[in-house]
RODO-2510 file (C-alpha; in nm, 4 decimals, decimal comma):
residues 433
     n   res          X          Y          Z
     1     x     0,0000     0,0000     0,0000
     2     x     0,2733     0,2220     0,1279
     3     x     0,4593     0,1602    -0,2560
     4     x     0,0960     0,3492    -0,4185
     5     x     0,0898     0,6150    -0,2029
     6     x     0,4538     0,6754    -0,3452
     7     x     0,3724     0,6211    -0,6827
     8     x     0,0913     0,8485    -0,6295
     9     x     0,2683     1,1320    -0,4450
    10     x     0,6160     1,1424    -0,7000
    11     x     0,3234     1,1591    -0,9427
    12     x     0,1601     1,4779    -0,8690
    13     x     0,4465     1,6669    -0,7414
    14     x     0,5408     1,7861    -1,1319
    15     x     0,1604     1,8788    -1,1229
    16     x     0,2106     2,0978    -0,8288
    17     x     0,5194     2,2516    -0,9247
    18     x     0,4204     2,3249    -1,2675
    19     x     0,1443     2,5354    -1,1027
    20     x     0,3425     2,7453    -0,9557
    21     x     0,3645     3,1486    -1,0528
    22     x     0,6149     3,3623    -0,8884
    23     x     0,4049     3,6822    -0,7078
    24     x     0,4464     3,9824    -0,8576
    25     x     0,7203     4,2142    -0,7244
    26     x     0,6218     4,5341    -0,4808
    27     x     0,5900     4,8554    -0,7084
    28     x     0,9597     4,9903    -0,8358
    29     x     0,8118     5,3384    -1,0405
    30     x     0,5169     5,5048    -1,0320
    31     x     0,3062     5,4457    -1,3232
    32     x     0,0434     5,6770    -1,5113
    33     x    -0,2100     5,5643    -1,7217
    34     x    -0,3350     5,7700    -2,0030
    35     x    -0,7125     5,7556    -2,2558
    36     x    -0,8393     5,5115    -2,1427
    37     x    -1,2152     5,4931    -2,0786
    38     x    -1,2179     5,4789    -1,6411
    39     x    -1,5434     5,2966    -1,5397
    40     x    -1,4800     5,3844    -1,1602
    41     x    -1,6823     5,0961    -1,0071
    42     x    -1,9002     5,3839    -0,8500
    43     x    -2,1897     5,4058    -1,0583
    44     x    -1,9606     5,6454    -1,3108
    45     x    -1,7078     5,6399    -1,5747
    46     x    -1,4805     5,8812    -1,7150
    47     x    -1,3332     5,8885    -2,0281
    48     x    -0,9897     6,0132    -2,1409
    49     x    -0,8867     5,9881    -1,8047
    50     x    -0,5799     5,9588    -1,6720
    51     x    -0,4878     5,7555    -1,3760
    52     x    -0,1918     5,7390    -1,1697
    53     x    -0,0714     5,5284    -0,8909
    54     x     0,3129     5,4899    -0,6798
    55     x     0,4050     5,2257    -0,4005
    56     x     0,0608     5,0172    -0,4374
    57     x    -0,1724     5,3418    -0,3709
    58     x    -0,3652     5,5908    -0,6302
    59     x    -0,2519     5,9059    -0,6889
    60     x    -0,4404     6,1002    -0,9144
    61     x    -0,7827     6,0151    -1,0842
    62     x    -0,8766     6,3175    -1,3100
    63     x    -0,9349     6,3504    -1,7003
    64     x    -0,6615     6,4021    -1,9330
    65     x    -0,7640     6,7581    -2,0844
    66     x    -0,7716     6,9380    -1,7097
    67     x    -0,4616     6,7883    -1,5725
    68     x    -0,1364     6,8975    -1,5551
    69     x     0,1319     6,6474    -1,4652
    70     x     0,4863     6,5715    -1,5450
    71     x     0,4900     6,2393    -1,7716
    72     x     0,9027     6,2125    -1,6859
    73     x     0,8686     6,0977    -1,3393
    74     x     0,6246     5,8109    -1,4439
    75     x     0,6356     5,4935    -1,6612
    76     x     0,3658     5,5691    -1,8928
    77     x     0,0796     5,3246    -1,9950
    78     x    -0,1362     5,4075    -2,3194
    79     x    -0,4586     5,2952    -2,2739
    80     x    -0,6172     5,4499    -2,5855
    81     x    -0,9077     5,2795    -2,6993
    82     x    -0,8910     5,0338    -2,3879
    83     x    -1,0734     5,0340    -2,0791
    84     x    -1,0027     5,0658    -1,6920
    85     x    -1,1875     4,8787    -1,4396
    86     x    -1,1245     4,8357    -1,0393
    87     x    -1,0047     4,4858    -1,0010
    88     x    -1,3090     4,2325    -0,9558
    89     x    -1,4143     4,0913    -0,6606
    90     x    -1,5347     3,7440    -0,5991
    91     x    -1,7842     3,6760    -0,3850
    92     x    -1,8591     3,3499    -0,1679
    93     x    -1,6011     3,1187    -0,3904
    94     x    -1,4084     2,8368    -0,2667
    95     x    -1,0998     3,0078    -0,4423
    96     x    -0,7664     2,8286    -0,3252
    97     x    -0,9639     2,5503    -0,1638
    98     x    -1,0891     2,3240    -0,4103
    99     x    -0,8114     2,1996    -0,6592
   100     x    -1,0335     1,9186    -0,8556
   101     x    -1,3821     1,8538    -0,7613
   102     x    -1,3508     1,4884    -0,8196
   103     x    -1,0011     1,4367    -0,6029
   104     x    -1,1289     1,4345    -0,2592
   105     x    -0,7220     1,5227    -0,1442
   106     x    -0,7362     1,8660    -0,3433
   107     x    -1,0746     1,9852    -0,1374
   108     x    -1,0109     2,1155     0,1925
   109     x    -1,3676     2,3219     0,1694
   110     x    -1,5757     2,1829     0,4597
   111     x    -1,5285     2,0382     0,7911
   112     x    -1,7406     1,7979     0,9905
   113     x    -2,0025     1,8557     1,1949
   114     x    -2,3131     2,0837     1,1668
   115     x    -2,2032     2,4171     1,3913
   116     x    -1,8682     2,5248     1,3099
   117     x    -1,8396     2,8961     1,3472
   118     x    -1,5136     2,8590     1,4750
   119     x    -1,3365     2,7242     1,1488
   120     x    -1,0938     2,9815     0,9547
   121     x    -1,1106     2,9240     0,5764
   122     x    -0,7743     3,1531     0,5360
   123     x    -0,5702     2,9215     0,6459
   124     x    -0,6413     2,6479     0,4212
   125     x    -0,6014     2,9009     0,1329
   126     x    -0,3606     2,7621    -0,1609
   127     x    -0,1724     3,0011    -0,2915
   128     x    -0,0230     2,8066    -0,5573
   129     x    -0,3570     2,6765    -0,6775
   130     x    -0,3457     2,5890    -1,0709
   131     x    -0,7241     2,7456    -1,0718
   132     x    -0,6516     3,1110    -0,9376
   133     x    -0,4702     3,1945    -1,2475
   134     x    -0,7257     3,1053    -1,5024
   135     x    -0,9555     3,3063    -1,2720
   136     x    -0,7559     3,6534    -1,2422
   137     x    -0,7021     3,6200    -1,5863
   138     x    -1,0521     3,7390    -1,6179
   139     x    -1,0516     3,9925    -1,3924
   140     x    -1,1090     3,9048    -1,0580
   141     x    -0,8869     3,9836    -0,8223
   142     x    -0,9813     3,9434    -0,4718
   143     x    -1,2165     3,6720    -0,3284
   144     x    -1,4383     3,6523    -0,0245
   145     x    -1,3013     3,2574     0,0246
   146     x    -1,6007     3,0518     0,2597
   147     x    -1,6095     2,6959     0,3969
   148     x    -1,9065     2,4566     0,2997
   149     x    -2,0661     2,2445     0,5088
   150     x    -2,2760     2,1976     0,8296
   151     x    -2,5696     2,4686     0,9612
   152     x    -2,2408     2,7101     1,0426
   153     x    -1,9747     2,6223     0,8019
   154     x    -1,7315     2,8688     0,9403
   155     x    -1,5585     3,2326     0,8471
   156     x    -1,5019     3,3589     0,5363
   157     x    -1,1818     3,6015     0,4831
   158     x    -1,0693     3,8552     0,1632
   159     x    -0,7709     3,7205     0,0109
   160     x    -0,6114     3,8766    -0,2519
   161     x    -0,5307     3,6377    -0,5801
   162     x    -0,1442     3,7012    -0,5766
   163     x     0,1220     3,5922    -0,2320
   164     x     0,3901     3,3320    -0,1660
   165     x     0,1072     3,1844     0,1436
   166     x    -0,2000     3,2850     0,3020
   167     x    -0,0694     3,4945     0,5328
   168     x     0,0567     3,7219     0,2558
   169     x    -0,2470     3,7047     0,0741
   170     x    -0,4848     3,8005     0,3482
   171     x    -0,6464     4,0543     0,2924
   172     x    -0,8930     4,1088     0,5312
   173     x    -0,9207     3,7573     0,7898
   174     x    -1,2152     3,6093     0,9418
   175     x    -1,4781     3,9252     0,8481
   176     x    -1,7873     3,7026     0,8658
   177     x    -1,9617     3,3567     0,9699
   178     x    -2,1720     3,1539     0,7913
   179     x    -2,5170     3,0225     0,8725
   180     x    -2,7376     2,8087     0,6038
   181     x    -3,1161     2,8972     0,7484
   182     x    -3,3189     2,6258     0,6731
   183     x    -3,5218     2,5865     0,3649
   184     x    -3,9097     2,5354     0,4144
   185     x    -3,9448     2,3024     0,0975
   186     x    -3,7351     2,0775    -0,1279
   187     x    -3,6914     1,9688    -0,4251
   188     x    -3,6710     1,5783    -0,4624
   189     x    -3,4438     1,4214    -0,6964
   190     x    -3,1386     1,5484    -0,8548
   191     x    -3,0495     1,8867    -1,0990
   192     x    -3,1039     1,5956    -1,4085
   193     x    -3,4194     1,4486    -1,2775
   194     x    -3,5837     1,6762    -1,0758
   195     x    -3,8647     1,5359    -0,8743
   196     x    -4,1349     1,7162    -0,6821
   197     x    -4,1388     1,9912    -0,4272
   198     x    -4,1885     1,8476    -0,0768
   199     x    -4,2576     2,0437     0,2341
   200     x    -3,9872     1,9844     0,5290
   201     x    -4,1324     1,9201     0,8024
   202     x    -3,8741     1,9730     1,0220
   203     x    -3,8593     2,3934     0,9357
   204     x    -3,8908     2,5065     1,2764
   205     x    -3,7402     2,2430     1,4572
   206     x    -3,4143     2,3725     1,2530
   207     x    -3,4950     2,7349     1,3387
   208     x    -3,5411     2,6575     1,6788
   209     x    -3,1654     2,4951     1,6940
   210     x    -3,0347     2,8056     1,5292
   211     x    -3,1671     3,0282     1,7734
   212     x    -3,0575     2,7705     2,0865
   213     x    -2,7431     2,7874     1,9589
   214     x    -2,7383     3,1841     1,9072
   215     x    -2,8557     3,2030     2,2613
   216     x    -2,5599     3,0058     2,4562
   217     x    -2,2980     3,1842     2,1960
   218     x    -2,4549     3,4962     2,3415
   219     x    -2,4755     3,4035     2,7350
   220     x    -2,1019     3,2945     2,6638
   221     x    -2,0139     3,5937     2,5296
   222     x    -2,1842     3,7828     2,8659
   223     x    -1,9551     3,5989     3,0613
   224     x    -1,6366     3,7537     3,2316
   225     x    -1,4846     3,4550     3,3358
   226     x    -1,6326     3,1129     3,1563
   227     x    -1,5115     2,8260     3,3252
   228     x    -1,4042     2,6550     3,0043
   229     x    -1,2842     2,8024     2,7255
   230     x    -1,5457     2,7036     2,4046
   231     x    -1,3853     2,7859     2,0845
   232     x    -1,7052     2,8081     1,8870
   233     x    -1,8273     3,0611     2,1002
   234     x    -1,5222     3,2225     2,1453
   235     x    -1,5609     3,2857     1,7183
   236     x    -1,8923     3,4144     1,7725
   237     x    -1,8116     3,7075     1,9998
   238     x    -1,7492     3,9390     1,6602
   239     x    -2,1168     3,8865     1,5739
   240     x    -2,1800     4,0394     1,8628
   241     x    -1,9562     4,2970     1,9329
   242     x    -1,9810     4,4215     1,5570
   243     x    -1,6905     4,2999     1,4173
   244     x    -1,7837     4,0449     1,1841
   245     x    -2,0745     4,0246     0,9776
   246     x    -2,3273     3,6939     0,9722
   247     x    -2,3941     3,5625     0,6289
   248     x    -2,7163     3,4147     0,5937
   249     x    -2,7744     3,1524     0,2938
   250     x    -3,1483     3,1435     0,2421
   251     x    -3,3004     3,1902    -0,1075
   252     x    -3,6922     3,2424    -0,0546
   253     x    -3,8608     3,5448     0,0522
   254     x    -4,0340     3,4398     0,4265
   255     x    -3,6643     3,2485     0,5452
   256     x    -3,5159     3,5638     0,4297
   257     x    -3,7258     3,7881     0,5932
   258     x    -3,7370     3,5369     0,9470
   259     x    -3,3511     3,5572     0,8819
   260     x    -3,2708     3,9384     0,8664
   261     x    -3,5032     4,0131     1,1863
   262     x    -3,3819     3,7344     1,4141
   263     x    -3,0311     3,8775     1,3628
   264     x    -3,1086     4,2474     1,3972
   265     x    -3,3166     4,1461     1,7440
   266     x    -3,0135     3,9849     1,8160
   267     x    -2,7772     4,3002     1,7345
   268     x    -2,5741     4,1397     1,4613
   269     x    -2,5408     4,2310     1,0755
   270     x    -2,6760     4,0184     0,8669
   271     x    -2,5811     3,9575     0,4714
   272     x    -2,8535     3,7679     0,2638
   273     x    -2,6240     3,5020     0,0220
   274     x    -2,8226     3,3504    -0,2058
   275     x    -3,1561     3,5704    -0,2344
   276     x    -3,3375     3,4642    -0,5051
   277     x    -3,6359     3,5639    -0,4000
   278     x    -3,5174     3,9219    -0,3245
   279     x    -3,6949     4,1235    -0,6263
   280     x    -4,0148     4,0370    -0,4252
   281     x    -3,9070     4,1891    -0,1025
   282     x    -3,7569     4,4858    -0,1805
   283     x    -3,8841     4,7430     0,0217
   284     x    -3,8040     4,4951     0,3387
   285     x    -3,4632     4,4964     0,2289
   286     x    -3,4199     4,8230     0,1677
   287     x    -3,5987     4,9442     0,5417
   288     x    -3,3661     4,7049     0,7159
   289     x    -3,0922     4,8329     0,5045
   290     x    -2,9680     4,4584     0,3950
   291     x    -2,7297     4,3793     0,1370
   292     x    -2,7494     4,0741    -0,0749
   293     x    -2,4692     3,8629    -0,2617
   294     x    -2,6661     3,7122    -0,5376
   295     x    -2,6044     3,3663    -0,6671
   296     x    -2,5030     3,3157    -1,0463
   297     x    -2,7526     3,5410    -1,2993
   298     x    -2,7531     3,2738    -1,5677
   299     x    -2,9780     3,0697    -1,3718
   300     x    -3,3377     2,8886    -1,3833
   301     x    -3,6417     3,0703    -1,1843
   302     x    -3,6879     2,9047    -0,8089
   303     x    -4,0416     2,7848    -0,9339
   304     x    -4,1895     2,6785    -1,2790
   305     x    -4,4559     2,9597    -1,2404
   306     x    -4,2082     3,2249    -1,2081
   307     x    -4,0634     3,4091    -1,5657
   308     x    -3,8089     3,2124    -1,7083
   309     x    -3,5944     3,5193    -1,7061
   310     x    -3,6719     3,6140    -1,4010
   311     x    -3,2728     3,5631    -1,2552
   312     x    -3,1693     3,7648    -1,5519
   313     x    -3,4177     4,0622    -1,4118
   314     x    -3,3194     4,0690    -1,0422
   315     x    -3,0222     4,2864    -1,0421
   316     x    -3,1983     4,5611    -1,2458
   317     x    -3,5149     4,5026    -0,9480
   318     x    -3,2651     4,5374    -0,6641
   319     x    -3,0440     4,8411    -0,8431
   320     x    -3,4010     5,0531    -0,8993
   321     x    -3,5292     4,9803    -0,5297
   322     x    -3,1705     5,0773    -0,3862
   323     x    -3,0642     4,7664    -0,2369
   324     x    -2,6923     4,7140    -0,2266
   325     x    -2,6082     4,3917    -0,3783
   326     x    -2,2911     4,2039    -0,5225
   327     x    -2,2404     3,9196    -0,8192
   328     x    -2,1508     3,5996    -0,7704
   329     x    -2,1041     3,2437    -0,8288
   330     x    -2,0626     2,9529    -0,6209
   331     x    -1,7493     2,7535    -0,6410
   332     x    -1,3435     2,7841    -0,7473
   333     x    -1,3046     2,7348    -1,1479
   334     x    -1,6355     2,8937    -1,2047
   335     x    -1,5156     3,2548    -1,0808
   336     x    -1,3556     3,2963    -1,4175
   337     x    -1,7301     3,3657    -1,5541
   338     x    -1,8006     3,6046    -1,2911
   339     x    -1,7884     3,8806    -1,4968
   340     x    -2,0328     3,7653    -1,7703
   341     x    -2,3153     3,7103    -1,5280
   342     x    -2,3531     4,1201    -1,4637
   343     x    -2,3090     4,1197    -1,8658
   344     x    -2,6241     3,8954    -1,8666
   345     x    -2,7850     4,1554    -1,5981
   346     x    -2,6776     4,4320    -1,8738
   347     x    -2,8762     4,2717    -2,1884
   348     x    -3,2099     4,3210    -1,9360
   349     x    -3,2331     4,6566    -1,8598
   350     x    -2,9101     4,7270    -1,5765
   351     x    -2,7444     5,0056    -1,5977
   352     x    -2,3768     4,8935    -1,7339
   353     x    -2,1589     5,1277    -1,4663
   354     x    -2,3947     5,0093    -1,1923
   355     x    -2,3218     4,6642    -1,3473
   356     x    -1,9588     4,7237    -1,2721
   357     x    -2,0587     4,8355    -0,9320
   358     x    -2,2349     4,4906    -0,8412
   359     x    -1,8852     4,3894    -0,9167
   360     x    -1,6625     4,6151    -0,7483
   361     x    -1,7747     4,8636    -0,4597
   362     x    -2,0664     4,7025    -0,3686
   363     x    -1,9052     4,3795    -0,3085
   364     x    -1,6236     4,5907    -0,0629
   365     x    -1,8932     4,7076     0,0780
   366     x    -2,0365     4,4006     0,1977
   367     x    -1,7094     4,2994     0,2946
   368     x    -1,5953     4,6397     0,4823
   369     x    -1,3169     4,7369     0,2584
   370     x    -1,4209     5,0000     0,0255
   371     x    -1,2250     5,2295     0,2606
   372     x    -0,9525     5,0789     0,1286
   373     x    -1,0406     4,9284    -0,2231
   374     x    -1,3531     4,8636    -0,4971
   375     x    -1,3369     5,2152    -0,6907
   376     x    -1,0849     5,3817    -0,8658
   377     x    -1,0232     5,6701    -0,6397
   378     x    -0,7256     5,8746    -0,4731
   379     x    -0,6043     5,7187    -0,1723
   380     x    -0,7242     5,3469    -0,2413
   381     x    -0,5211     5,0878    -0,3120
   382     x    -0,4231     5,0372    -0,6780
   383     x    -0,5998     4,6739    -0,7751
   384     x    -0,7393     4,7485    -1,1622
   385     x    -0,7319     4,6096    -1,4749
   386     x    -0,6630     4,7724    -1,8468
   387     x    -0,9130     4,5460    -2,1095
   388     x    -0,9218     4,5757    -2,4729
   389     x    -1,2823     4,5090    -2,5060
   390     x    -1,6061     4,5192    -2,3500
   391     x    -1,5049     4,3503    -2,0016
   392     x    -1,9047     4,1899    -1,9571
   393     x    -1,8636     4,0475    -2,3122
   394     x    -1,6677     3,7108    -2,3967
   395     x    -1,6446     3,7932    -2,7195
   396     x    -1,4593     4,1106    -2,7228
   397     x    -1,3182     4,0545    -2,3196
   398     x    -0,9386     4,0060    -2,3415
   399     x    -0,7393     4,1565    -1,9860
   400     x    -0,3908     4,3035    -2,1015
   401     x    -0,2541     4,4441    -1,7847
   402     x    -0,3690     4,3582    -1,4102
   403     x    -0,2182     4,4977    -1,0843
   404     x    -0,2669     4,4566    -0,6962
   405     x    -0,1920     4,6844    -0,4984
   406     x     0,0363     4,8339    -0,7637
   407     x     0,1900     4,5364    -0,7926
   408     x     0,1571     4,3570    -1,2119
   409     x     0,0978     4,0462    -1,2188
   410     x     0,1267     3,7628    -1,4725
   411     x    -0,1910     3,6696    -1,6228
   412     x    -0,0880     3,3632    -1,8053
   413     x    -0,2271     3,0185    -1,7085
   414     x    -0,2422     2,7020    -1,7942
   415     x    -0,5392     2,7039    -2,0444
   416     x    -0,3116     2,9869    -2,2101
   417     x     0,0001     2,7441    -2,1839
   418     x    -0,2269     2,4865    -2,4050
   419     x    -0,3882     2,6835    -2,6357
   420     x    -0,0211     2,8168    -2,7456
   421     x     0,0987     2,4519    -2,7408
   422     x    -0,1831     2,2902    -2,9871
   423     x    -0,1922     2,5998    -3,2196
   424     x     0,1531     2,5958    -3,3118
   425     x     0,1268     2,2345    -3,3106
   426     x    -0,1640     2,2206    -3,5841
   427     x    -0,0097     2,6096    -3,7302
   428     x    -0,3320     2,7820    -3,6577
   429     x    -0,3310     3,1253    -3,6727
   430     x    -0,6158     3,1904    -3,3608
   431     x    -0,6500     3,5642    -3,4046
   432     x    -0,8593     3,4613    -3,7749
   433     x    -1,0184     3,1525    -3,6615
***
């Protein structure tokens, strides 16, 4: 046995160092970019701008006619004809801890046990996943990374997509828990054979563990001197004291609304995830001031009755009522499509810059970091892209330059590495095919 284990180890070690990508270096020079079209990521663009940005920060956001600055003391970018977005955020991903969905080794996503609050996805973060560099390559840049698993999965962090370990790559650690409200029906079957909807009958048994739980985290909490330490408690204090943020995955309008109240009576911040039902409790969201991290766009309706395009039209219902909400898509490999499901919000009705938005500031935002990043703006750090193309489009999306933090990095991947590989092999010329 111990002779396969060998076999299997020498085998995947050329795997693993194949995939990895040497960070980028700090910022040497500051660096201006000029004409490009800016879309800021709040709400507004500006074109001809010019943007500049020294040791990881930016310096000057203005438009090219109505500044005056010295081009000597920067290495100039032209961005003519080419667009500038803030650097995309990813939004409840299992970024850097799923490798292969079918090798249980690569997953480190999910613990066991149903209430794990306790349980820091940062630390399982791989920073020399094969995955995160087909996913920057399309834009995103940071990622909210969250465990699976369980009632209370655990604590998401903000990692940035570039570092030599998690540490490095941290960007913001253990901002938020997870809790997966109960659903009061289910679907039977399986996503190729659905079956019928069936009512659980357990609902408020569920809720009613939820809130025992909540309780004894609380009276914990409200204790000088506890007797024995309780680590899942201990991780719950933040929810309390207003330091981290409880993500609630619930889809359907009364768990939502059940959701958001028990945690405000309880003093705590609650984030809908999920919210699929969302466009028909707007005005609820909007009085308890909620914010909501939608699940993938290019979706089917929750019920047969509803529109078919109904996922399609729920960013445009959420923008119009005022909610804050942010894109996303569940899963690691999947990120690289982030962008193309606010491009499918675009072709029904939402505004393209407030598109953007859903990608960028709102998703800081949620996370409590658009002090610091999610808009181009003086002051914040200097994550953006330059894209030849429409960005929301995969026909005309291609990224050319990406930084963090001022830092460029290298946007080539594997897919990249094979597509060079087979067209020189077969002499295809891919820019006419």
């Amino acid at each position: 046995m111990k002779y396969i284990i060998h076999i299997i180890i020498f085998a995947l070690i050329p795997v693993c160092l194949s995939a990895q990508q040497v960070p980028a270096e700090p910022q040497s020079e500051p660096i201006l970019i000029l004409n490009g079209t800016a879309h800021l990521g709040d709400g507004s663009k500006l074109e001809n701008a010019a943007i500049a940005f020294e040791n990881g920060k930016i310096s000057l956001v203005g438009d090219v006619g109505t500044i005056r600055v010295d081009q000597s003391k920067y290495k100039v970018v032209d961005a003519t004809g080419k667009h500038i977005y803030p650097g995309f955020i990813a939004m409840n991903s299992q970024i850097g801890l799923k490798e292969i969905d079918a090798v249980r080794a690569t997953r480190d996503n999910r613990e066991v046990g149903s209430f794990n609050p306790s349980i820091r996805s940062l630390i399982a973060f791989n920073t020399d996943s094969r995955v995160t560099p087909t996913i920057r390559s399309n834009g995103v840049l940071m990622a909210q990374i969250v465990p699976e698993g369980g009632r209370m999965p655990g604590q998401s962090s903000v990692m940035k997509l570039d570092g030599w370990n998690w540490e490095d790559a941290q960007y913001k650690a253990d901002q938020g828990i997870h809790l997966r409200w109960p659903v009061p029906f289910r679907r039977m079957g399986w996503w190729a054979a659905p079956g019928p909807i069936k009512k659980n009958d357990k609902y408020d048994e569920e809720v009613r563990e939820i809130k025992q739980f909540f309780k004894e985290a609380k009276a914990y909490g409200e204790s000088s001197n506890p007797e024995i330490t309780n680590m899942k408690f201990e991780a719950m204090k933040g929810l309390y004291g207003g330091s981290k943020k409880l993500y609630i995955h619930t889809n359907f309008a009364k768990p939502i609304m059940e959701a958001v109240l028990f945690a405000k009576e309880n003093g705590m911040e609650p984030v809908i995830v999920g919210g699929k039902d969302s466009w028909q409790i707007t005005d609820f969201l909007k009085e308890q001031d909620v914010m909501i991290i939608l699940k993938k766009t290019q979706d089917l309706p929750v019920r047969e009755y509803d529109d078919i395009d109904q996922p399609f039209k729920t960013p445009k219902m959420l923008s119009d009522a005022g909610v804050i909400y942010a894109f996303s898509l569940d899963g690691a490999w999947e990120q690289r499509n982030l962008v193309f499901q606010a491009g499918q919000a675009v072709s029904y009705g939402l505004d393209y810059e407030k598109a953007i938005e859903g990608l960028t500031l709102s998703p800081a935002k949620i996370l409590g970091i658009d002090d610091k990043t999610g808009s181009l703006k003086n002051g914040k750090d200097a994550t953006l892209l330059i894209v030849k193309g429409d960005v929301l489009d995969m026909r005309t999306c291609v990224i050319e330059k990406a930084f963090i933090e001022g830092r460029e990095i290298d946007l080539d991947n594997k897919q990249k590495a094979l597509s060079r590989k087979f067209t020189k092999k077969y002499g295809i010329d891919i820019d006419n095919d």
